[in-house]
N, C-alpha and C positions, 0 to 999 in steps of 0.2 A: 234554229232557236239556240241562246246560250246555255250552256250547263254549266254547273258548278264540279269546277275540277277538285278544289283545293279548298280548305276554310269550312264555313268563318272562323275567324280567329280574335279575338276580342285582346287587344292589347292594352292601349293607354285608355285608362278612367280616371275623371277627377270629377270633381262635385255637379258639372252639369255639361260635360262634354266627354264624347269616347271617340277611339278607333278601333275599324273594324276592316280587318285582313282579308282579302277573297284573290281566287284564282277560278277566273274563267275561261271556257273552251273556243269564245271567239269575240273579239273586240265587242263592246257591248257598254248599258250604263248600268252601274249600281246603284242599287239603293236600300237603302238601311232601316226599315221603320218600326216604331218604336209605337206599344201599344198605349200609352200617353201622347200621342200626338210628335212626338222627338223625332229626328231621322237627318237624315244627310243623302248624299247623291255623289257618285264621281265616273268619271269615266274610266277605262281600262287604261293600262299603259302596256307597251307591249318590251319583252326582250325574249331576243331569241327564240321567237314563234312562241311566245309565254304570254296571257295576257293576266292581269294583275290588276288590281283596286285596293287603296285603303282609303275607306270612307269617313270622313268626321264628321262623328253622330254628335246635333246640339239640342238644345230643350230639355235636357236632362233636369230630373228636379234633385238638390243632393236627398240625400236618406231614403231614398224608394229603388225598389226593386222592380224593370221594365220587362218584360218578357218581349223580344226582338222578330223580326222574320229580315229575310233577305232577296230581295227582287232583282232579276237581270233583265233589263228590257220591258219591266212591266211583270214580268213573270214570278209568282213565288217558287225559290226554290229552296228555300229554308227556314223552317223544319225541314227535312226531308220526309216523304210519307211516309205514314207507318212509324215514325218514329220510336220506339221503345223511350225514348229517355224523354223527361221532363223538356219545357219551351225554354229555350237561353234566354237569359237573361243579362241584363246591367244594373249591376248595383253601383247606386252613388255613395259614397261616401258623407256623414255628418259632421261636424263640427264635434269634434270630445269623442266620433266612436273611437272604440278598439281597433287596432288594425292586426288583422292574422295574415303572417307570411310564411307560406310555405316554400324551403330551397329543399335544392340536391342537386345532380350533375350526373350525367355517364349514363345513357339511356341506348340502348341497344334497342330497335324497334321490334317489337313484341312479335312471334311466328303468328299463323294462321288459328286461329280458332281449333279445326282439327287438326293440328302438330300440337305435341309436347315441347312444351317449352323448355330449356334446356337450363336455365338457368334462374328458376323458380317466377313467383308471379310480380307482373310489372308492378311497382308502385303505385304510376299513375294512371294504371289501367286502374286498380281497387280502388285508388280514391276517386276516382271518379263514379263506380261501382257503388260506392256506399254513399254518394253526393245527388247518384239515382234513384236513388233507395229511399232516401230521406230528405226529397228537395227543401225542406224546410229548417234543415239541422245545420250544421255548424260547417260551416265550407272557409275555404280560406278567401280573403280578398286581394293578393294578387300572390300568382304563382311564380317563385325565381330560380332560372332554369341557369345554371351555372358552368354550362359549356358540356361538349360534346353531345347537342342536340342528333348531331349526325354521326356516322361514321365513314369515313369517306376511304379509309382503308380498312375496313372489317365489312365487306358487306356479308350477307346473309346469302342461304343457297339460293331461296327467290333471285335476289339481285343478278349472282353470278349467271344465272339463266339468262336472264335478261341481256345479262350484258356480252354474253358468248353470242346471243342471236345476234349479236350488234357489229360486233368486231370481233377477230380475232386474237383472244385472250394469252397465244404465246408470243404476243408483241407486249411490251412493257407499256403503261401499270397493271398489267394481267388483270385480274381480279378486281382491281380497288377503281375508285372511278375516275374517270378520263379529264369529262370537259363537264359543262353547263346544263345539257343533256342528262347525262348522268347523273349530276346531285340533284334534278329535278327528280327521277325515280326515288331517291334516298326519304326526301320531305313527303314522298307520296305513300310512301312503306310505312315510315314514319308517324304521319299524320291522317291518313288516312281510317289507321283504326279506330274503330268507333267507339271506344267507348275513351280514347285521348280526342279522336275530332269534337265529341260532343264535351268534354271537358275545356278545350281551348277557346270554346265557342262559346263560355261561361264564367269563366275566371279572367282576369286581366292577365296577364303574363308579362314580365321581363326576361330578357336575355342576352345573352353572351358567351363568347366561342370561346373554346381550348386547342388542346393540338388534333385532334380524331377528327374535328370537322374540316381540318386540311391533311395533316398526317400525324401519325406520331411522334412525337416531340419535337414539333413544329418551332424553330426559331430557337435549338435547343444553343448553337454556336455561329461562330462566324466559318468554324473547317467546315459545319455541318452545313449552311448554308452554300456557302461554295462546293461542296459537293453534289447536294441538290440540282442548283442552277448550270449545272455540267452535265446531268440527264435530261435527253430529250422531251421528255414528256413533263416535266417540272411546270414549268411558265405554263401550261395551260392549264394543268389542275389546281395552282396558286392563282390563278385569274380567276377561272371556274369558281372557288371557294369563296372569296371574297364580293363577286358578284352573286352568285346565289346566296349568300349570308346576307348583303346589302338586302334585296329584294325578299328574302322569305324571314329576317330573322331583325336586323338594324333597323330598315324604317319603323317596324311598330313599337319601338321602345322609345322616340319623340312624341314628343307634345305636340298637339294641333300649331302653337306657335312656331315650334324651330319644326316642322316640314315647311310651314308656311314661308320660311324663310331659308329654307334650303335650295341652294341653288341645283345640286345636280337633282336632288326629287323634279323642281322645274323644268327642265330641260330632258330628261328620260320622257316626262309627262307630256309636253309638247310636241317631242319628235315622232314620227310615224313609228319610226321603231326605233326604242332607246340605246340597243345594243351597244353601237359605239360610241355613244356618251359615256354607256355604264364600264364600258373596257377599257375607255380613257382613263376613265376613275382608278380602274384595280391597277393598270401599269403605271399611276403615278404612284400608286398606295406601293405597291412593289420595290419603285426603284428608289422611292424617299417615304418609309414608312411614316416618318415626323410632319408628314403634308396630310395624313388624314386622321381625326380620333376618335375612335369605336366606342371610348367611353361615353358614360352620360351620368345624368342627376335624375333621379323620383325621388317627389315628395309626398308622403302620403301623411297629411296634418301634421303631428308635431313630431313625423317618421321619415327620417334623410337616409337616402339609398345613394350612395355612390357605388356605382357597375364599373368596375376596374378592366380595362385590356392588356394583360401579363402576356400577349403573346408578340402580335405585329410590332406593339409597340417599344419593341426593349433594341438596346445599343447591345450590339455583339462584338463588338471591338476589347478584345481580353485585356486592354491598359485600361480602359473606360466604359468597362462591362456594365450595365443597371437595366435592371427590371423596366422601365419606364424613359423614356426618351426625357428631356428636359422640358420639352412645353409638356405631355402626359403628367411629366409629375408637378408643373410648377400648376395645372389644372385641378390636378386633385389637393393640391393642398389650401388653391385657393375656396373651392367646394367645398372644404374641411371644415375649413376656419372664414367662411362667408357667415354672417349674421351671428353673431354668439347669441346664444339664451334663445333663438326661434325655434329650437329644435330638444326633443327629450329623450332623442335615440339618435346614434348615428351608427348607420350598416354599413363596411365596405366589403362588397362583393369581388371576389376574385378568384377566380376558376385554382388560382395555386394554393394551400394555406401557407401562411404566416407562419406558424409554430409548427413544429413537428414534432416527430419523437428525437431527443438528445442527439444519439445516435446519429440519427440522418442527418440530424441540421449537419454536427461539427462532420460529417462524411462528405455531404456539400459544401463546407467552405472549405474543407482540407482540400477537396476536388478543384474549387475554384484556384484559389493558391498554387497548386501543382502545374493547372492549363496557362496560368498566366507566366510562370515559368520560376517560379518562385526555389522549384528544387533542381533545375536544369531543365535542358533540353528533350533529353530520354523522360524524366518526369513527366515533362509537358504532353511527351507523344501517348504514354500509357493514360497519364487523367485524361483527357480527350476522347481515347477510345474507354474509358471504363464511364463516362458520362455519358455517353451515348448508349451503353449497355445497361447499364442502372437507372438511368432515367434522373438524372442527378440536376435538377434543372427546376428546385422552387424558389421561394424569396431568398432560402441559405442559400441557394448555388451565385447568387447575387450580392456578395456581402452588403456594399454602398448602401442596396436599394433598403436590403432588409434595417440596417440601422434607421435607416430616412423617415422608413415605415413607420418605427419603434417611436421614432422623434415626431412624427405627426400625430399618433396616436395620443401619445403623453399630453400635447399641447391642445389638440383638439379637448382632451377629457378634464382639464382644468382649467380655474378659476371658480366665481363665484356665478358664470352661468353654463358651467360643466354640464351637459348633458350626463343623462344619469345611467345611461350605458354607451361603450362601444364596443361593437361587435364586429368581425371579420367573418363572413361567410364563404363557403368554400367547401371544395369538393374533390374530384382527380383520383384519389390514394384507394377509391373502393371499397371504405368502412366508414365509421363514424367517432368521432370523439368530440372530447370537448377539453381543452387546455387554457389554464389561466396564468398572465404574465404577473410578475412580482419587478418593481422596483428598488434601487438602491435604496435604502430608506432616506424617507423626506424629499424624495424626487418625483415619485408617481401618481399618475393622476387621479383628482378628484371620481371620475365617471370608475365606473366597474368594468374592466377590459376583459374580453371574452373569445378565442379560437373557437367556431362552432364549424365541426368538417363533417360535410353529408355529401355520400356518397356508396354505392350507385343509385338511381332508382333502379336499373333493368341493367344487367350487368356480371359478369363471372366474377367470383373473387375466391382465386385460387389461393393453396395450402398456403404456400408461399408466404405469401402476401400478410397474412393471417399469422403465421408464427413470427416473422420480423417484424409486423408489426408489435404484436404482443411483447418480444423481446426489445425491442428499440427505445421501450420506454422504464426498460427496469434499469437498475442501479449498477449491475455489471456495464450494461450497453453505454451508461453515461460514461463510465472509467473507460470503455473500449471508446466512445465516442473523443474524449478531451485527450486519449493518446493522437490518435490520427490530425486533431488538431495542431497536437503540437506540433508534429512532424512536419506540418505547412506553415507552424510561424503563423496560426492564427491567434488573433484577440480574441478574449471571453467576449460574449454578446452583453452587448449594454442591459439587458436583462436577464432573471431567467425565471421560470414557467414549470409550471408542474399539469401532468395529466389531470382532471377533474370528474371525468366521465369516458366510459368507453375504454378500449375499441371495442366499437357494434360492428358485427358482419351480419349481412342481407340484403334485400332491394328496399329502400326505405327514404324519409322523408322526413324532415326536421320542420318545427312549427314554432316559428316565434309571435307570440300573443303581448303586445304592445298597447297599452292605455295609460295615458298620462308618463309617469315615472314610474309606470309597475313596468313589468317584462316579466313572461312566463312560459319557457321552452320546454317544447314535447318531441319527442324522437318515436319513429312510428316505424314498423315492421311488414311490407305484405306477406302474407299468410294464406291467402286464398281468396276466390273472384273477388270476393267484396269486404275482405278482413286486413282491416291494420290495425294491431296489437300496438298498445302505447309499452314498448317496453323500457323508457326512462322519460321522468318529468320533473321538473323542479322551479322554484321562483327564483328568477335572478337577482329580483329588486324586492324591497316591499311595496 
């Protein structure tokens, strides 16, 4: 009989159609059904002795709340018995609701129940906790998960157990995970725990990857690349990464349309076993990042979500260094500025932020400038290593891209059907803030522009971190920040910004509450099993 390995996982919802995520233990059929009479059917696909289903649930009515079960073969196996938590649900969406989004990024998968947690309580274990608590109360309608889902070099001692039974650990990547195999264990640690499985199985989710769910600062150069791809063990844990990301993390962030129309979903799904379909995919992603893109579009009514890919996708070439390949960005700009006036929000999601503190930025473009060889040779060899060491690698470490950014924002937010905010969502840095840009006068846009950085849910955030950051944004840091520019022969940024909010340290969650042209942001704190303290909140809009 099959069992349910993995899931469910409730990803894309829209007014009368879902999908829903599963991983089962042996080829089998699913099936999705839905206490209104809704439901859907798929079969397994398998990769690499993995079998897998996402199922598209239809008859949804919008504005109702469905409580779901999940059948393998006929068999219910979800609920699971005994259940403690509330029946999962799908919520449709109405014409005119509100839409609540809850982001953050950096989620280190929660210890066992009896271990102490090291690193205070999960976020989305509480929210989840308090969403059990009070199934009727105010839950968000989709949750966006802003990268570093995994961590694929920090595992946990569970993992390293595991993976010592496995292989032997003083062969390289020691610790950190290997192959296919491996990141399966990661999603299973991960997701597994119940009070995130029964949360995923209930919220719709978006997401998308940063550097942890491959390694740390992943695609940070072209030296740093070619260094990589000169250790053995590289190409399979960059395969690895990219296929399990496709299969547990990318398909469910499509539309019932575009899987429908995906050719490799086709082909994984019809093959006995997809594996090397799927590996075909990664080594083409690999050797021509510009042949595949991770981004995509949600719309949630008169709510645009563009999910940015700041990693695979960027040119490392330090003459023609950008965040974003040229179809990536000539993509997002056409998503920008598609339809003016249909939309009253536009989100872009990106694992990097946008603004930083003073400091950092002109610290990364004075870095970029030196790598590119702007103060000689010896300059170029010290930026290089001191990027690597500093982690010097956001939209500043990018000049081009960061101006591009700046230039689409601007244009995206004006006119007379200016969307009445835009927001940059984002995460990485391990605290929270909020920064607002300023334009030259009589050049900035209509719409209200917004840096909102959440981060971690579940996550360390050393001293460190926490005093530079708190100093990177005072008035000494900017004069030490626009020296180090100068010294690289950078330009001022076509804008500048000021802190607004924050820095927050903790495990925590950002909520943005979206109706019509209001917008109303809440920043939330875990505190204990089932407690997040709202410790700032404000209206963005009237």
């Amino acid at each position: 009989m099959a069992e349910l390995r993995l899931g469910p996982l409730l990803r894309y919802v829209d007014g009368s159609t879902a999908t829903v995520w599963v991983e089962a233990s042996r080829p089998c059929a699913v099936r999705v059904r839905g206490a209104d009479g809704s439901g859907g059917e798929a079969r397994t696909f398998q990769v690499a002795g993995h079998h897998y289903a996402l199922v598209t649930v239809t008859g949804l009515t919008p504005g109702t709340t469905t409580p779901y079960e999940v059948h393998l073969d006929g068999t219910g196996v979800w609920p699971l018995p005994g259940s403690p938590f509330p029946p999962s649900v799908i919520r449709t969406p109405a014409d005119g609701d509100p839409v609540r989004l809850a982001f953050g990024s950096c989620r280190w998968a929660a210890p066992p129940a009896d271990e102490k947690d090291p690193v205070g309580p999960d976020a989305l274990d509480t929210l989840a906790a308090r969403m059990a608590a009070d199934p009727d109360g105010e839950r968000p309608d989709v949750l966006v998960l802003l990268g570093d889902q995994v961590y694929a070099d920090e595992t946990s001692k569970a993992t390293r157990r595991w993976l010592a039974a496995r292989r032997d650990l003083s062969d390289p990547p020691g610790n950190e995970v290997a192959d296919y195999e491996e990141y399966t264990r990661l999603y299973y640690e991960s997701w597994l725990d119940p009070e995130v499985r029964w949360l995923l199985s209930t919220v719709p989710s978006c997401m998308i990857f940063d550097d942890h769910d491959v390694i740390d600062d992943w695609n940070t150069s072209a030296a740093w690349l070619a260094d990589m791809r000169a250790t053995p063990w590289w190409r399979e844990r960059l395969l690895s990464g990219l296929m399990s990301y496709w299969v547990h993390q990318h398909l469910g962030n499509l539309s019932p349309a575009e899987l429908a129309a995906d050719l490799l979903f086709a082909a994984v799904r019809e093959a006995p076993d997809g594996t090397d379909e799927l590996r075909s995919f990664a080594c083409k992603a690999d050797a021509d990042p510009a042949s595949v893109r991770w981004s995509y579009r949600r719309d949630f009514g008169r709510v645009r979500l563009l999910m940015v890919d700041t990693r695979a996708a960027r040119v490392l070439d330090e003459e023609a260094r950008s965040m974003l390949d040229p179809g990536q960005a000539r993509w997002l700009r056409e998503q920008a500025l598609d339809a003016p006036g249909s939309y009253d929000h536009l989100l872009i999601g990106t694992s990097l932020p946008w603004l930083l503190p003073h400091l950092v930025h002109d610290a990364e473009a004075w870095n970029a400038a030196l790598c590119r060889g702007e103060r000689g040779e010896r300059w170029a060899r010290f930026g290089e290593d001191l990027r690597r060491r500093a982690d010097l690698e956001h939209w500043a470490a990018f000049p081009s891209s960061f101006d591009a950014l700046t230039e689409l924002i601007a244009e995206a937010g004006s006119g007379p059907d200016a969307p009445a905010t835009v927001c940059v969502l984002s995460g990485d840095v391990h605290h929270a803030y909020i920064a607002e840009p300023a334009w030259p006068a009589g050049t900035g846009p209509d719409a209200r522009v917004l840096q909102l950085t959440c981060s971690p849910v579940h996550n360390a955030i050393p001293l460190a971190i926490r005093l530079g950051f708190r100093f990177g944004w005072s008035g000494l840091a900017r004069v030490l920040g626009r020296r180090f520019a100068g010294h690289g022969c950078c330009p001022k940024p076509p804008i500048d910004w000021r802190r607004t909010g924050g820095p927050w340290f903790g495990n925590q969650l950002m909520t943005l509450t979206l109706r019509r042209r209001s917008a109303r942001l809440r920043l939330e704190q875990a505190r204990g099993a089932a407690r997040l303290d709202v410790v700032a909140e404000s209206q963005l809009t009237p």
